[in-house]
C-alpha positions in Angstrom: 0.8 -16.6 -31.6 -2.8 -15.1 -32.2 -3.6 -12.7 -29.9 -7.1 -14.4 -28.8 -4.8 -17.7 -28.2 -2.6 -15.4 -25.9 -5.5 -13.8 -24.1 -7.2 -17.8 -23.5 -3.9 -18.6 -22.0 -3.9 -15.8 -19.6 -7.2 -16.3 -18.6 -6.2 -19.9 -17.9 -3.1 -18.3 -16.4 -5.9 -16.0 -13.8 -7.8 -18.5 -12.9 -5.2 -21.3 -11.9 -3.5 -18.4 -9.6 -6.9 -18.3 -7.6 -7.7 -15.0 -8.8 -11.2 -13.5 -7.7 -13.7 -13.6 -10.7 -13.7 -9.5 -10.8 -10.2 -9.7 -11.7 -10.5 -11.7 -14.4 -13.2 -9.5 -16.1 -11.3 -6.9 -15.8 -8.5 -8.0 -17.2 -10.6 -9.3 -20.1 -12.5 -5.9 -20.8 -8.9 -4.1 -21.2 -7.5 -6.6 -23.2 -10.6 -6.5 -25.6 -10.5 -2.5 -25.6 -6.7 -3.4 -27.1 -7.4 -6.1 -29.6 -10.6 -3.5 -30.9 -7.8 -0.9 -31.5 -5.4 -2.7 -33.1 -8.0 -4.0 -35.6 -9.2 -0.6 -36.0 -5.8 0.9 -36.6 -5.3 -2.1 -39.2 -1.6 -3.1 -36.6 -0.9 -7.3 -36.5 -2.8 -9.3 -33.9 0.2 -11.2 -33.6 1.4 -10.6 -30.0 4.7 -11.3 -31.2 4.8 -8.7 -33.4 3.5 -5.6 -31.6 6.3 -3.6 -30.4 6.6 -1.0 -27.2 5.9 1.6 -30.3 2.4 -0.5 -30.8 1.7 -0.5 -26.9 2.5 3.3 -26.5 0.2 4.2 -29.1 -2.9 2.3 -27.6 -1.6 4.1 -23.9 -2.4 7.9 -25.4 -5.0 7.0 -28.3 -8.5 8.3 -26.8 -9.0 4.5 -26.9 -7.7 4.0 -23.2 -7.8 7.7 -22.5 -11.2 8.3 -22.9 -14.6 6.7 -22.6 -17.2 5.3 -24.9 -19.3 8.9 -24.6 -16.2 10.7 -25.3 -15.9 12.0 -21.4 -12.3 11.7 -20.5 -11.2 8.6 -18.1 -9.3 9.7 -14.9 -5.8 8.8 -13.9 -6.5 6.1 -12.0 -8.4 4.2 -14.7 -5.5 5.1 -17.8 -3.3 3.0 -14.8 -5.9 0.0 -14.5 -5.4 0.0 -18.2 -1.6 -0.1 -18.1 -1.9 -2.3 -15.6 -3.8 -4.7 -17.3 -1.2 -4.6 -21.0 1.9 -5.3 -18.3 0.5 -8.4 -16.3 -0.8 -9.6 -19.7 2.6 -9.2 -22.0 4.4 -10.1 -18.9 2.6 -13.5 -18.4 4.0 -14.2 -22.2 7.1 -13.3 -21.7 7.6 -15.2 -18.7 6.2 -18.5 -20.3 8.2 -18.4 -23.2 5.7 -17.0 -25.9 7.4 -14.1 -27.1 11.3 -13.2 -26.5 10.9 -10.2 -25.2 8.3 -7.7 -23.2 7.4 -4.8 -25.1 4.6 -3.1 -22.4 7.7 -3.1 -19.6 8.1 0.6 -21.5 4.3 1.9 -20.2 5.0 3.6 -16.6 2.1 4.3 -14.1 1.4 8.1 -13.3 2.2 9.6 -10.1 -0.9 11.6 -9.0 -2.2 13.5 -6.5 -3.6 11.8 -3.5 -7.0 11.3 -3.6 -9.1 12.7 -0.7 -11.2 10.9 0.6 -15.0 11.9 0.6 -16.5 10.6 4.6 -20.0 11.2 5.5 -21.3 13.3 8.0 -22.8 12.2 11.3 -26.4 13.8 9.8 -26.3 11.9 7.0 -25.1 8.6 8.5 -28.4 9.3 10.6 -30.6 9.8 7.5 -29.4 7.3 5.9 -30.0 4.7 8.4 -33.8 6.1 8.6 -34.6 6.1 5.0 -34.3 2.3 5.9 -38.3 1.3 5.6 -40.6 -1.0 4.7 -40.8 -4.9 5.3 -37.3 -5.5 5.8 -36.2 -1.7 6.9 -35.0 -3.3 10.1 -32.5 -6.2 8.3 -31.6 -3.1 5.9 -30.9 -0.4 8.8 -28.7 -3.2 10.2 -27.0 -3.9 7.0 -26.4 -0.1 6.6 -25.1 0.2 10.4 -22.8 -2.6 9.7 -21.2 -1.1 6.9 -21.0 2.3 8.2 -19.1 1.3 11.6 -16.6 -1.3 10.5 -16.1 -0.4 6.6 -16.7 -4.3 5.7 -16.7 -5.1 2.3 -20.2 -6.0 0.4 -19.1 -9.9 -0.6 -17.7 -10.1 3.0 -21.1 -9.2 4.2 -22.9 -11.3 2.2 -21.0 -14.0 3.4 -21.7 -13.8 6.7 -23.2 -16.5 9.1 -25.1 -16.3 12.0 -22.4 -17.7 13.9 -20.0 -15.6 12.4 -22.0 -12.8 14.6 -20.0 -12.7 18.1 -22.6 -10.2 19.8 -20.9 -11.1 23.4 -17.5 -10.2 22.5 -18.8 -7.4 19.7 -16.8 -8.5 17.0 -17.8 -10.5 13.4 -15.4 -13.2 12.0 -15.1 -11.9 8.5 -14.9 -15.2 6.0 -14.7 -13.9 2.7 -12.0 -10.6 1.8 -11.0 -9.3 -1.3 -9.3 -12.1 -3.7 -10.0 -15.3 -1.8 -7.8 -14.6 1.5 -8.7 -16.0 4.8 -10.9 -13.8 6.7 -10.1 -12.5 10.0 -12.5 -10.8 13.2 -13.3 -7.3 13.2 -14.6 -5.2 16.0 -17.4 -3.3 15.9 -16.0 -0.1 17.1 -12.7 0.0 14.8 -12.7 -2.3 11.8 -9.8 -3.3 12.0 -7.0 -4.7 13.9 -5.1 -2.2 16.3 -2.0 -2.3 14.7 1.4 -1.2 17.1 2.6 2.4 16.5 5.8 3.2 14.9 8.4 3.4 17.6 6.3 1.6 20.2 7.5 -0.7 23.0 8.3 -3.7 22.2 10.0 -6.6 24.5 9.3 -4.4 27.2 11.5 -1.7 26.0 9.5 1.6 26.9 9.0 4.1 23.6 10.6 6.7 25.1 13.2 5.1 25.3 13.5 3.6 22.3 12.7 7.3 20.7 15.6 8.4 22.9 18.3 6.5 21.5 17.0 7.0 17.7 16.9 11.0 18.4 20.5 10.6 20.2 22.1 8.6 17.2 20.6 11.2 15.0 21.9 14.1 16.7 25.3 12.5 16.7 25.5 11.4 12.9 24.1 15.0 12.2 27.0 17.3 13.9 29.3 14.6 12.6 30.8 12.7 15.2 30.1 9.3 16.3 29.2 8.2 19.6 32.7 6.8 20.2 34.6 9.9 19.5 31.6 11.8 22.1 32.2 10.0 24.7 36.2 9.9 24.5 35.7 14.3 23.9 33.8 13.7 27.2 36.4 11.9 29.2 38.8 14.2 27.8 37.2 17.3 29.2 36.5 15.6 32.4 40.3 14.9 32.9 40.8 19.3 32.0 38.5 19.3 34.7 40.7 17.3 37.9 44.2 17.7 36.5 44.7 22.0 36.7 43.6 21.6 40.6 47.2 18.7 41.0 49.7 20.2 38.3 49.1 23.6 40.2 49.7 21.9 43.1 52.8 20.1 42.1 54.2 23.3 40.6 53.7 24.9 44.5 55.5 22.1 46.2 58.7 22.3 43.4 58.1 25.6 44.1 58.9 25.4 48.0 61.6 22.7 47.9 63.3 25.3 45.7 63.0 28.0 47.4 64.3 26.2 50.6 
């Protein structure tokens, strides 16, 4: 199979899973950065044909490693490209075009964290007054909104004026990233409150529930269950009563003997 037949049935493939038009694109851009390579390197467009060999090459040629200015990509972006070979040979493999998936080899790097870079309470302020002219209100409003509840730019766009809920301070957000249902936000947060780990739940208290978790921990950690604790502690509560009536017994056989 030709490898621009392969790429029209994934896009087909995209599109019929409701996949958002950004998606798509880039899916389409990586895919075109590989077929440009393997005509360049003179390989077979035949999607049968390339090999895990074929798909490792492309992954450390400056190809997907660097930019068209020759400044190198970063981590994340090398993984958008793997990304992209994998969901596109994968989709083959699972319909039956070729036997076999030869980009399951290409692994994603582990990186650092990234950190993410906030802005200050000054520049939030500047930014909202560098909002002038005709429409600096709408725009200082637009700005304020994105600042304070970190909506997305097509889920602003898409709002209605109904969708405003000034009363109850909150927006019903319509449009989200790839097509989901939207859902309200509040003004103050963002975002849902979500429950905490190890919070209460079916009116069980946390610290109770924290409690038990730390006991069962201590218990598997000195390496004895809570069955054989609590027969050690009725075990050292019967030390405890029967000295006081053996002693006692041993007095009385004591005194009969004597007698």
């Amino acid at each position: 199979m030709h490898f621009a037949e392969a790429v029209a049935a994934f896009e087909i493939q995209l599109k019929a899973n409701q996949r958002s038009r950004h998606t798509v694109r880039s899916y389409l851009r990586d895919l075109r950065m590989l077929r440009g390579w393997l005509e360049r390197k003179g390989k077979s467009l035949d999607v049968g044909m390339l090999t895990p060999t074929t798909l490792c090459e492309f992954a450390a040629s400056r190809a997907a490693t660097h930019q068209e200015d020759g400044s190198p990509r970063k981590p994340g972006s090398i993984d958008k490209i793997k990304m992209s070979v994998r969901a596109f040979f994968g989709f083959l493999n699972d319909a039956g075009l070729i036997p076999t998936n030869p980009a399951r080899i290409l692994k994603y790097r582990r990186g650092r964290e990234r950190v993410l870079e906030v802005l200050t309470a000054d520049e939030c302020q500047r930014l909202l007054r560098a909002a002038t002219g005709a429409h600096g209100a709408r725009d200082a409003m637009i700005l304020d909104l994105l600042l304070r509840t970190g909506i997305r730019l097509e889920s602003l766009v898409g709002l209605d004026v109904e969708d405003v809920r000034l009363a109850e301070k909150r927006l019903m957000v319509r449009h989200q990233k790839g097509g989901r249902a939207g859902r309200s936000r509040s003004r103050r947060s963002g975002r849902r409150p979500r429950p905490r780990r190890g919070s209460a739940t079916r009116g069980s208290p946390p610290r109770a529930r924290r409690s038990r978790r730390s006991t069962r921990a201590r218990s598997w950690k000195c390496g004895c269950s809570k069955r054989a604790s609590s027969s050690k502690a009725r075990r050292t509560r019967r030390s405890r009563r029967w000295p006081r009536r053996s002693a006692g017994r041993r007095q009385s056989t004591g005194s009969c003997s004597s007698g």
